[in-house]
C-alpha positions in Angstrom: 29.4 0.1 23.8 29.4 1.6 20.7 29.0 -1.6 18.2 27.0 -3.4 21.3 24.4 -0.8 20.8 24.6 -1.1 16.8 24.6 -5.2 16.8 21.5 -5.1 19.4 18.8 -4.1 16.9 20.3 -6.1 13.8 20.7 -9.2 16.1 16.9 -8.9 17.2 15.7 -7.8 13.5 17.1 -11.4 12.5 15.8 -13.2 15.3 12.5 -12.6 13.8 13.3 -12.9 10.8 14.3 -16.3 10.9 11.1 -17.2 13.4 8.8 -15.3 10.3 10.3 -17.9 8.0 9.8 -21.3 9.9 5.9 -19.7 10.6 5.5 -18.6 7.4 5.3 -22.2 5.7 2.0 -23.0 8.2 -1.1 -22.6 6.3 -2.8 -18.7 6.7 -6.2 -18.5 8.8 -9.1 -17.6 5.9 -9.6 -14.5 7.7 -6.6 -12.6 6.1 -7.1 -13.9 2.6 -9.9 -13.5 -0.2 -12.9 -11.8 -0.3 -13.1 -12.6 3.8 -10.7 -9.6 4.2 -12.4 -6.9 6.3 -10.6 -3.3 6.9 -9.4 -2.9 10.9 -8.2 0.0 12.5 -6.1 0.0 16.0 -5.3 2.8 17.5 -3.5 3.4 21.0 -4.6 6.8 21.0 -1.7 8.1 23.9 0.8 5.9 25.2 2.0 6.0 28.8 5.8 6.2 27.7 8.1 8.1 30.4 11.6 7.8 28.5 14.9 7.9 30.1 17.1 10.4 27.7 21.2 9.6 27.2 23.4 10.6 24.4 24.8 13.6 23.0 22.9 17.2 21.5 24.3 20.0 20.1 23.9 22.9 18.2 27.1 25.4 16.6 30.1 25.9 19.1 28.3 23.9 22.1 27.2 20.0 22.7 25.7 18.8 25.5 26.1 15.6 27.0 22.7 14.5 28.6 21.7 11.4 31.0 18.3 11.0 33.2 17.2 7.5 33.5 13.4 6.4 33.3 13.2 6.0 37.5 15.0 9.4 37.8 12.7 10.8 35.2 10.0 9.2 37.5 11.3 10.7 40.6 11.1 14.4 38.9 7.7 13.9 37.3 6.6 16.8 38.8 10.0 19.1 37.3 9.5 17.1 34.4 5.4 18.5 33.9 6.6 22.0 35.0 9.4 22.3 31.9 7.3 20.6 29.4 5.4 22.5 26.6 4.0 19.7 25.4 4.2 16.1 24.7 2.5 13.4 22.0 2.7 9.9 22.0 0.7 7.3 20.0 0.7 4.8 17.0 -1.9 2.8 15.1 -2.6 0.5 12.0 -5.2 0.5 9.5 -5.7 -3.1 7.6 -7.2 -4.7 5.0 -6.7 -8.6 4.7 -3.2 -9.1 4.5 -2.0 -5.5 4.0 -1.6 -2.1 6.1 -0.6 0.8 6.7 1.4 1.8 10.2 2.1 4.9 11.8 3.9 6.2 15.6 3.8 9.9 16.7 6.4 11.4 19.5 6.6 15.0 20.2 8.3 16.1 23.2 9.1 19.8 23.8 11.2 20.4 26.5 11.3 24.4 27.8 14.7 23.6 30.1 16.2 20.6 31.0 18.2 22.1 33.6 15.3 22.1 36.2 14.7 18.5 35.6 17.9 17.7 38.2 21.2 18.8 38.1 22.5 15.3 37.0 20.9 15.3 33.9 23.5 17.7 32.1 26.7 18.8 31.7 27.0 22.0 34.6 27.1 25.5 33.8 24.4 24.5 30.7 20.8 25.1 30.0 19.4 22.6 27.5 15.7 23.2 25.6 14.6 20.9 22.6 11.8 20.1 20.9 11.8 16.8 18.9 8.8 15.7 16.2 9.4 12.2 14.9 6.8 10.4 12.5 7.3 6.6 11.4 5.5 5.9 8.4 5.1 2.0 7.3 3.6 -0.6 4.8 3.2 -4.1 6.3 2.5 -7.0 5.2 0.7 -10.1 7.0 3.3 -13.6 6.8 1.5 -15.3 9.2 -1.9 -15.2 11.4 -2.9 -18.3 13.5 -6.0 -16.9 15.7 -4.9 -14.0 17.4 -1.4 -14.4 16.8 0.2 -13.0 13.9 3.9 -12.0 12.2 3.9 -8.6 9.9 7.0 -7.4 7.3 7.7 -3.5 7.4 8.8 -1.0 5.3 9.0 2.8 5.2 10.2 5.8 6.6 10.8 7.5 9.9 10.6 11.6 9.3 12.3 13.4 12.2 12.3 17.1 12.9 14.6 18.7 16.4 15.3 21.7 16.8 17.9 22.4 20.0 18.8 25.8 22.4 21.9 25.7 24.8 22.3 28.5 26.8 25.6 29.2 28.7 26.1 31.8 31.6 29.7 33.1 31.8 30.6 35.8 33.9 27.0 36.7 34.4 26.6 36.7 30.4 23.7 34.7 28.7 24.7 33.2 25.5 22.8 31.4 23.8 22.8 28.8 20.5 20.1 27.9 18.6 19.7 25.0 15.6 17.6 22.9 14.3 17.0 20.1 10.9 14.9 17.4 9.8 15.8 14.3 8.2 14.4 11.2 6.6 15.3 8.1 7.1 14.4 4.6 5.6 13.0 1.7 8.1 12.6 -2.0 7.9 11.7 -4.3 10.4 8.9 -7.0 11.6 6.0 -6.6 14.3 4.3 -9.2 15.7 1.7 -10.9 18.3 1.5 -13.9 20.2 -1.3 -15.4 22.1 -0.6 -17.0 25.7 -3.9 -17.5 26.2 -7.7 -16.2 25.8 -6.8 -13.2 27.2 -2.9 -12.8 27.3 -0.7 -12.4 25.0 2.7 -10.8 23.9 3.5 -8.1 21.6 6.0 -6.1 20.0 8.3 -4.7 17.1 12.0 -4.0 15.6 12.5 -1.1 13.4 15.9 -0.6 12.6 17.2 2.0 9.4 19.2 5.0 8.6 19.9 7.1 5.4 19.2 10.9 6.9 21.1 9.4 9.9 23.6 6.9 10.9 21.9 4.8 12.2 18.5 4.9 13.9 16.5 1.8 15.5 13.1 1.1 18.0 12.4 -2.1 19.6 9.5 -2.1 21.7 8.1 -5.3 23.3 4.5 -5.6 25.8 2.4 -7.8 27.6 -1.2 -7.4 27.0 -4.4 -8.2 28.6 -7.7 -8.2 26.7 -10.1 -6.7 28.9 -13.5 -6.7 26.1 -13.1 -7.4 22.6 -11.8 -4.2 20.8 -9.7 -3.1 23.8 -6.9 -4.2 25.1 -4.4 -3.6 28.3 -0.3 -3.4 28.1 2.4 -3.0 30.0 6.1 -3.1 28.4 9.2 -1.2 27.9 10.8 0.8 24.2 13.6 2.0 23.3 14.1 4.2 20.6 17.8 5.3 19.1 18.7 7.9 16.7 22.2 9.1 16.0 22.5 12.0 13.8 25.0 14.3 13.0 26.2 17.5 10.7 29.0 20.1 10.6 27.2 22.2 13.3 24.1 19.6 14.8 24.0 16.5 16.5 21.7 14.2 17.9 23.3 11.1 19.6 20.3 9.8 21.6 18.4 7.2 23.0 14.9 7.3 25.2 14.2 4.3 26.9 11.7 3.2 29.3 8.5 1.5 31.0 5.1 2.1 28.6 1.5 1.6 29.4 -0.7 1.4 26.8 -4.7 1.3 26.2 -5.4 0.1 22.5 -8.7 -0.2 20.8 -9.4 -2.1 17.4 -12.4 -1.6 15.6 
C-alpha cells in the first residue's frame, strides 16, 4: 500500500504531462499572448471539502493511529462542528496573459477527536491538532483553446501542525504536546477542459517533498457555469503528507467529496 500510494501521484503527474506535450504543439488562442493579455483573478473563496483523515500523528512518547472516512465524517457532522475551533478552506489564481500566480489555504483545528466516534482513534486516547498548510505556485499557460486550458507549476507548500494526545491511566491525565513547520517544494500541472457551453472538467496534481517525504494533492471536478464569472463544482481531493522527526510525525491523508462556488473577475 505503501509504494501504491507513492506511484499514484507520480503516475498521474505524467499522465499529464505527456497530454501537455501533444497539446502544446497546437497553436495558442491570441487571448493569452501579446498586448491582448488582460489580468484575471479566480477565487473560490470557501470550499465545501469534508475530508476523511487516515494515517499516523504523534508527538514525544505517544503516536496515534487515526481513521474516519469522508461518509463517517458526514454521519458525525454535528460531533464534528461541536469539536472544531475552526476551519479554512479556499484557493485562487491571479493571471496575466500566460503567467500567474496560485495559492490553496487549509486550516483545520480540531479541540478533540475523541468525540468525533470512537472508531476514529486508537482507545484509551484523546487526540487535538491544529494543521495550517499554504501552497504557494507560479504557473505557466502551455495551452488555451477557448475555455480549455493546460498550466505548468512550481512552488512551495508551507505547513505548520501542532499535535496534543492525552492519555488517562489509572485516573491520571497525561498529556503530550508538539508541534513544527516545514517547507516543502511542489511541481505539478492544473488544467481545464470544456464539454460543452456550460460543462466542463477541472482539476490538478501537485506532488513534492524536501521538509517531508513525500507530500502530494490531486484534486479533480465537474463544473457548471451558471453566469459568466461564476461557476458551480462538484469533485473529490485528496491531499497526502508524510512527515516525520525524532519525536513528531505526521503520516496523513484527507480525502473526500468537495463543492465548490468559484468567481473570476
Amino acid at each position: 500500500m505503501a509504494k501504491a500510494g507513492r506511484s499514484l501521484p507520480v503516475l498521474a503527474l505524467a499522465l499529464m504531462w505527456h497530454a501537455a506535450q501533444a497539446v502544446a504543439s497546437e497553436p495558442t488562442s491570441p487571448g493569452v499572448t501579446g498586448h491582448d493579455a488582460n489580468l484575471s483573478v479566480t477565487v473560490t473563496p470557501f470550499s465545501g471539502w469534508v475530508p476523511g483523515i487516515d494515517g499516523t500523528v504523534g508527538g514525544p512518547n505517544a503516536t496515534v493511529d487515526v481513521s474516519l472516512s469522508p461518509l463517517d465524517a458526514m454521519r458525525n457532522i454535528d460531533n464534528l462542528v461541536d469539536v472544531l475551533d475552526g476551519i479554512y478552506i479556499g484557493w485562487g489564481e491571479f493571471r496575466y496573459g500566460r503567467v500567474g500566480l496560485f495559492y490553496d489555504v487549509f486550516y483545520l483545528d480540531v479541540a478533540s477527536a475523541e468525540s468525533i466516534d470512537r472508531g476514529v482513534i486508537t482507545l484509551g486516547l484523546d487526540l487535538a491538532f491544529r494543521q495550517s498548510t499554504g501552497t504557494f505556485a507560479a504557473t505557466y499557460r502551455v495551452w488555451e483553446e477557448g475555455r480549455s486550458h493546460w498550466d505548468l507549476m512550481a512552488g512551495a507548500r508551507v505547513s505548520d501542525i501542532d499535535i496534543r494526545i492525552a492519555a488517562n491511566l489509572n485516573a491520571l491525565r497525561r498529556t503530550a504536546s508538539r508541534g513544527e513547520s516545514w517547507t516543502d517544494a511542489i511541481v505539478g500541472m492544473k488544467g481545464r477542459y470544456a464539454l460543452a457551453p456550460q460543462w466542463s472538467l477541472s482539476g490538478w496534481g501537485l506532488v513534492g517533498g524536501g521538509g517531508s517525504d513525500l507530500t502530494w494533492d490531486l484534486y479533480g471536478a465537474v463544473d457548471y457555469t451558471v453566469r459568466q464569472g461564476f461557476d458551480l463544482s462538484l469533485g473529490f481531493r485528496g491531499m497526502k503528507i508524510d512527515y516525520s522527526s525524532d519525536d513528531f510525525t505526521w503520516d496523513v491523508l484527507q480525502y473526500g467529496p468537495v463543492f465548490n462556488a468559484t468567481f473570476k473577475f
